[in-house]
Each structure stands twice: as C-alpha cells, then as structure tokens.
DOLO-256608 format. One record per residue (C-alpha): residue in one letter; y, x, z. Coordinates in nm, 2 decimals, decimal comma. Layout:
{torro: a	c2: Y	c1: X	c3: Z}
...
//
This chain:
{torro: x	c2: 2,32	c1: -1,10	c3: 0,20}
{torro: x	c2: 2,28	c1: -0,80	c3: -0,02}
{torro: x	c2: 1,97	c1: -0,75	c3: 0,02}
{torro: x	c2: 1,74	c1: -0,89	c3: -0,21}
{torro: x	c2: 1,37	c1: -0,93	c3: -0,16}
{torro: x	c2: 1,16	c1: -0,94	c3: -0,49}
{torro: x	c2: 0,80	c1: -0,99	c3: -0,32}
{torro: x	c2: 0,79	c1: -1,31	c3: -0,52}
{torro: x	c2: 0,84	c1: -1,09	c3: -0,88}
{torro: x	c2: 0,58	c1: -0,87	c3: -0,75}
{torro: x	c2: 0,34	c1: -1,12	c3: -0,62}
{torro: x	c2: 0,38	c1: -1,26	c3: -1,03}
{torro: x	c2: 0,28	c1: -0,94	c3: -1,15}
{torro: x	c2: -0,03	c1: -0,89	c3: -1,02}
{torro: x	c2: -0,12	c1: -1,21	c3: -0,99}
{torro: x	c2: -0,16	c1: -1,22	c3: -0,64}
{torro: x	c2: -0,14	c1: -1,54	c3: -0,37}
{torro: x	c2: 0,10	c1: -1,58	c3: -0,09}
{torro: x	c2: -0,26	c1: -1,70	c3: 0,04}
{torro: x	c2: -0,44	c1: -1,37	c3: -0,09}
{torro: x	c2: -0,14	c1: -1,11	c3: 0,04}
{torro: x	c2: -0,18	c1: -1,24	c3: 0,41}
{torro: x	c2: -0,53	c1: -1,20	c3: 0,43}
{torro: x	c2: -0,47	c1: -0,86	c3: 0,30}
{torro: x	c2: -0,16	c1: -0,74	c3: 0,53}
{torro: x	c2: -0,24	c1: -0,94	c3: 0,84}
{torro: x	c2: 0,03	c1: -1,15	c3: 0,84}
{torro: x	c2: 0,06	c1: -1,49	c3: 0,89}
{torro: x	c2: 0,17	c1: -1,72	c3: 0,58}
{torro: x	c2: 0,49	c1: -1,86	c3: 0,78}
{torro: x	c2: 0,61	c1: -1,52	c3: 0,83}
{torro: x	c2: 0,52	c1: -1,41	c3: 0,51}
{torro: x	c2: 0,70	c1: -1,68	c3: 0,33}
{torro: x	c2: 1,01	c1: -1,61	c3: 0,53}
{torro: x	c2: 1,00	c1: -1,26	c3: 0,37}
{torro: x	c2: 0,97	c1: -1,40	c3: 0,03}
{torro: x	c2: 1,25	c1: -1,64	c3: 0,06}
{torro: x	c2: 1,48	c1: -1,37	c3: 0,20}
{torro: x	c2: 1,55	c1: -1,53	c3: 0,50}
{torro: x	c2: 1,41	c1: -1,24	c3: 0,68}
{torro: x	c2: 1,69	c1: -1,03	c3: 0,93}
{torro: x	c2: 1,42	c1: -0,74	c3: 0,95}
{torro: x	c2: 1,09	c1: -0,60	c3: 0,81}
{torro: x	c2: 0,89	c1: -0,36	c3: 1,01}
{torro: x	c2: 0,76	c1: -0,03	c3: 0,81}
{torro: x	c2: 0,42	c1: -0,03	c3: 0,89}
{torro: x	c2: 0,43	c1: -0,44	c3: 0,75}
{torro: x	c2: 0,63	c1: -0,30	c3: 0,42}
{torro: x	c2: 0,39	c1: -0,01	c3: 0,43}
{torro: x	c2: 0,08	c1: -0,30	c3: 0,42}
{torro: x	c2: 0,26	c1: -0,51	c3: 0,13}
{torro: x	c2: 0,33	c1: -0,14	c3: -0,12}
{torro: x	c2: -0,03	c1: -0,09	c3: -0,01}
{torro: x	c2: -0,18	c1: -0,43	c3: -0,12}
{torro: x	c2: 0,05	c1: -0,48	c3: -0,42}
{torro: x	c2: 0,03	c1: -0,12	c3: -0,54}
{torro: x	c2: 0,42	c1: -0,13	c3: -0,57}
{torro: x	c2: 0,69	c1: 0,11	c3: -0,39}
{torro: x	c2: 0,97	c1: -0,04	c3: -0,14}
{torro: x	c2: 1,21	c1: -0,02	c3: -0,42}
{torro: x	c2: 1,04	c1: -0,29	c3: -0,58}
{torro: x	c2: 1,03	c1: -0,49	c3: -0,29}
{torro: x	c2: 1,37	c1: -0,48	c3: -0,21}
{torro: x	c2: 1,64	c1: -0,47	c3: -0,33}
{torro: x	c2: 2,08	c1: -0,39	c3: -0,29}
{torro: x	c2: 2,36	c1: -0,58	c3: -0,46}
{torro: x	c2: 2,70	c1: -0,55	c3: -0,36}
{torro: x	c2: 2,88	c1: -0,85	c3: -0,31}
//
C-alpha cells in the first residue's frame, strides 16, 4: 500500500505510549495498534484530528505517500 503510517516515529518522539495515546484519543489499544502497524483501510478525521492533537504533530507526519 502507499500509504505509510508513521504514528510509531511520532509516538518515539515524544515519548509517548501506545498505552498513554489511547487514553488520550479514546480509542481502544486494538484499534490503535492496527493504525500503527498500517493495517488500517481507513482513519476517521475527527480520530486523526485526536492523534495531531495529542501528539502535537500535523497529518503530514502521520501519514505518509510512496509510490510504488
């Protein structure tokens, strides 16, 4: 897929949980892995909106396109 998500990279830089980012956005820690792992088909705005909110990040640094 050529989308790549880069919540992990994020995550790293400000030294936040996969535990600490659900509490945070609401969101369970299944789904949430499944986001981080890119197996995710979708992502709803306002849950985006909650991650560049907690993480103090924009989209662009969520997500990312490669060609392939």
């Amino acid at each position: 897929m050529p989308i790549i998500v880069n919540l992990d990279v994020m995550m790293a830089k400000r030294k936040m949980s996969l535990n600490e980012l659900s509490e945070k956005v609401d969101l369970t820690l299944s789904n949430l892995s499944i986001l981080k792992t890119g197996k995710a088909k979708a992502v709803r705005f306002s849950t985006l909106e909650a991650i560049c909110k907690a993480l103090d990040c924009q989209p662009a640094d969520i997500l990312e396109y490669k060609k392939e």
